[in-house]
N, C-alpha and C positions, 0 to 999 in steps of 0.2 A: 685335593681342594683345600684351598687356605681355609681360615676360622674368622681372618680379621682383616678386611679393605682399608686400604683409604680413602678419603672423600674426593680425591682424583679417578680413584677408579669407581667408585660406584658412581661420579655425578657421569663417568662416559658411558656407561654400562646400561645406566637408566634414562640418559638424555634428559636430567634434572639437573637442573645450575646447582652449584654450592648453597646459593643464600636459600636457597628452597628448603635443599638437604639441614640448612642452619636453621631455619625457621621450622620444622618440622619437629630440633629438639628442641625450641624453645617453647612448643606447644605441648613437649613429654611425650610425643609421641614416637619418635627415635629417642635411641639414651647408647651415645657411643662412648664409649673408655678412652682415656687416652695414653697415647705412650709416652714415653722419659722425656720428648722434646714437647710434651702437649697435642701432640698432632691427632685428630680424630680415627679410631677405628671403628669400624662397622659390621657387627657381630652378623651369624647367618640369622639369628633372630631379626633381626634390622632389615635385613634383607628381604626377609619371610613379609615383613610389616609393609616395606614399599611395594611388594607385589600387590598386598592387598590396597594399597593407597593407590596406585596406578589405576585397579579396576576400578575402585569406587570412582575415583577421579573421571574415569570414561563415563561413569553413569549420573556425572555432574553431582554429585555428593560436597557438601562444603567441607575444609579441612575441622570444624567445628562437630559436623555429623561422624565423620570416619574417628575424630576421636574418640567420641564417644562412644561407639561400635566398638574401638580397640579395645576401651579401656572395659568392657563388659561383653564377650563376645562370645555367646550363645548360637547351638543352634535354631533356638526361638528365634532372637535378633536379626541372624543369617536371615531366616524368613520373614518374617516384617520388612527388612529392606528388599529383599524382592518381590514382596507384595506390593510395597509402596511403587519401586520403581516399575514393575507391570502396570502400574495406575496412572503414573507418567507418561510412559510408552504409550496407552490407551488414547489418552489427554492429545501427547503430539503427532498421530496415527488419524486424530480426528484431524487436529489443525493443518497437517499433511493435504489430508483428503483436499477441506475446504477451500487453500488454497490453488489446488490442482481446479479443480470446479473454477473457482474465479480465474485462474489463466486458460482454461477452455475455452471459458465464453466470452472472455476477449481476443481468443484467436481466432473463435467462431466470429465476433463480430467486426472484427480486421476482414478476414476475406468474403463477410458478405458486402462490408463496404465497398472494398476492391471493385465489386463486381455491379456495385449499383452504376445505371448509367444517368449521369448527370440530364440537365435542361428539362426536363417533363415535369409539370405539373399536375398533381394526384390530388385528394382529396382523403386524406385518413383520419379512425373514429379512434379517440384514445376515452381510459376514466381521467378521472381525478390525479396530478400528478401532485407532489407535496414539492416544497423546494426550499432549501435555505440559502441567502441574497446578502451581497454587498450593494449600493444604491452606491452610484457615484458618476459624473458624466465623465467618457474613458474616450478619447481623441487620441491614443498610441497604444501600441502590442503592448509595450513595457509594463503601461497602467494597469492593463487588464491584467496582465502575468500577477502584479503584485497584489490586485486585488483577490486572485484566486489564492497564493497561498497566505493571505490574510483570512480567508475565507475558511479554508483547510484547517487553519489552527483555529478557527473560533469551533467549528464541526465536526474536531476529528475523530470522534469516537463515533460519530456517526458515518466517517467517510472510510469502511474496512480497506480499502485498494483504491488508490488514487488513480491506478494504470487505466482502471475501469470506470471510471466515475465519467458518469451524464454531465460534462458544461454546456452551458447555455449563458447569451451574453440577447437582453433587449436591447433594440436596436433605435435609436433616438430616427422615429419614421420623420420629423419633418425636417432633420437634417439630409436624413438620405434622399425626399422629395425634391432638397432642393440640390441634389446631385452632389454631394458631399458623402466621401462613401467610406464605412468604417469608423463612422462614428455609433455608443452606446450609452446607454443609461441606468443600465445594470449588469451584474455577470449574476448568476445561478450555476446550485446543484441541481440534479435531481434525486430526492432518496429513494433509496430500492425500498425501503419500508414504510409500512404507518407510525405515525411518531408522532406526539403532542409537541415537542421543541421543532417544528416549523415557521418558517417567517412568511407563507407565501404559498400559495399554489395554482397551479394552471388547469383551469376548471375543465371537468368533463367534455366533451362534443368534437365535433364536425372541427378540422383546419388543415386549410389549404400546405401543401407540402410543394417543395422546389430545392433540390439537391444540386450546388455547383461544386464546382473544384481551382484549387488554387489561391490566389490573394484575397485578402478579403476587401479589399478594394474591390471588388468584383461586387461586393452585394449591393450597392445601389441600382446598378443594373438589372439584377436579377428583381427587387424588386419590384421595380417599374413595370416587367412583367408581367407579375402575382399581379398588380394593381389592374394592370391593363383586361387582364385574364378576369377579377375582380367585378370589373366594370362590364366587359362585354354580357357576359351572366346575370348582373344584379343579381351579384351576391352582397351580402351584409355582413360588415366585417364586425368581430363582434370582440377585439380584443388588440394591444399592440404587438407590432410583428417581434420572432426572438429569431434568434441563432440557435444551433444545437450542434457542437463540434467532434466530427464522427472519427476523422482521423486530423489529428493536429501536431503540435510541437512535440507533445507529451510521446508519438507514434516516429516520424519524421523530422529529417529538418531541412526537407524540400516541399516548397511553396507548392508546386505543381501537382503534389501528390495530397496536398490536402482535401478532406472532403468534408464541404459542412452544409447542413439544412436550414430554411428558412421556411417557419412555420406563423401560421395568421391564422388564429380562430376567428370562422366566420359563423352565422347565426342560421 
């Protein structure tokens, strides 16, 4: 076994470019000799030091931390950095989890959608729902699109997973009476949590539910329905009607397959 590399053969060796291997001595942390022509060698000390840079490296250690390790390197220290990084592990073990759980239960809630069959009207009891709102009158997909990730950046810390986030878009009811379909007046979140930074929420009770699929061109018709259904009952509508979009662009980018609800608190 040789005593002394070139920085040709350790950069193939360790799959570390040159300017790395350079940067590395200009942080002291490598210290290669050089020969008659200047040419860098790299003692098995050097060597010994990249092994230990490579691990730390995997354990996302900054070149800042490993030197400071090198340059004081205990078996105390050895354990401190594995304690710390046990506590990272722990940290990303959780965020792991969490985000399994939220793509669960948007894949649980893809194929319950799947399976809902459109055109009936139900009657469901919800609480209190909270929501944070763009206000703007929205006559094209485009607008609404822009106004949700306008939406997104003013809530994003409130909105963990976009994939999964509740939209909802009100629905401008006396444009759609007069048969003008896919026009709105607002779009909505809904939050999963209680939160004081809410703009808005969809009070407790009783509202009528009507699931279509496909354009939303469709929802004037649908609601003519609810309306109709409305009247026959004397029921008392006790709220303007919203959207709530189960499977949309965010899911698909077939019309057909989309599935969205149309929901009217009544009294």
């Amino acid at each position: 076994m040789k005593n002394y590399y070139k920085i040709s053969e350790i950069s193939k060796l360790y799959g570390i470019g040159p300017d790395s291997l350079r940067y590395y001595e200009r942080l002291g942390i490598l210290k290669p000799k050089r020969d008659t022509n200047q040419y860098r060698l790299y003692s098995l000390k050097d060597i010994y030091k990249l092994n230990l840079i490579c691990d730390l490296r995997k354990l996302n250690f900054s070149m800042s931390q490993i030197k400071e390790y090198l340059d004081c390197q205990t078996v105390g220290n050895t354990l401190d950095i594995l304690y710390r990084e046990q506590e990272l592990l722990k940290i990303q073990l959780q965020e792991l989890a969490e985000r399994e759980q939220v793509i669960k239960e948007r894949i649980d809630a893809l194929h319950a959608a799947k399976n809902i069959v459109p055109g009936y009207i139900t009657i469901k009891t919800f609480p209190r729902r909270l929501c944070v709102m763009e206000k703007a009158y929205i006559t094209q997909d485009e607008e609404m699109d822009l106004l949700i990730q306008k939406l997104l950046g003013r809530h994003e810390k409130k909105i963990p997973n976009f994939g999964s986030q509740t939209i909802g878009a009100f629905l401008s009811s006396k444009d759609l009476m007069n048969g003008i379909s896919n026009v709105y007046q607002s779009v909505f979140f809904i939050l999963d949590k209680e939160t004081s930074g809410y703009d808005c929420e969809l009070p407790p009770g009783n509202y009528l539910s009507y699931y279509y699929r496909g354009n939303y061109n469709n929802n004037s018709i649908c609601l003519k329905k609810m309306m109709d259904y409305i009247d026959r009952r004397r029921l008392t509508i006790a709220g303007e009607p919203f959207e709530l979009y189960e499977i949309d662009n965010r899911d698909t980018m077939k019309e057909e397959e989309f599935l969205t609800e149309i929901q009217i608190r009544i009294a």
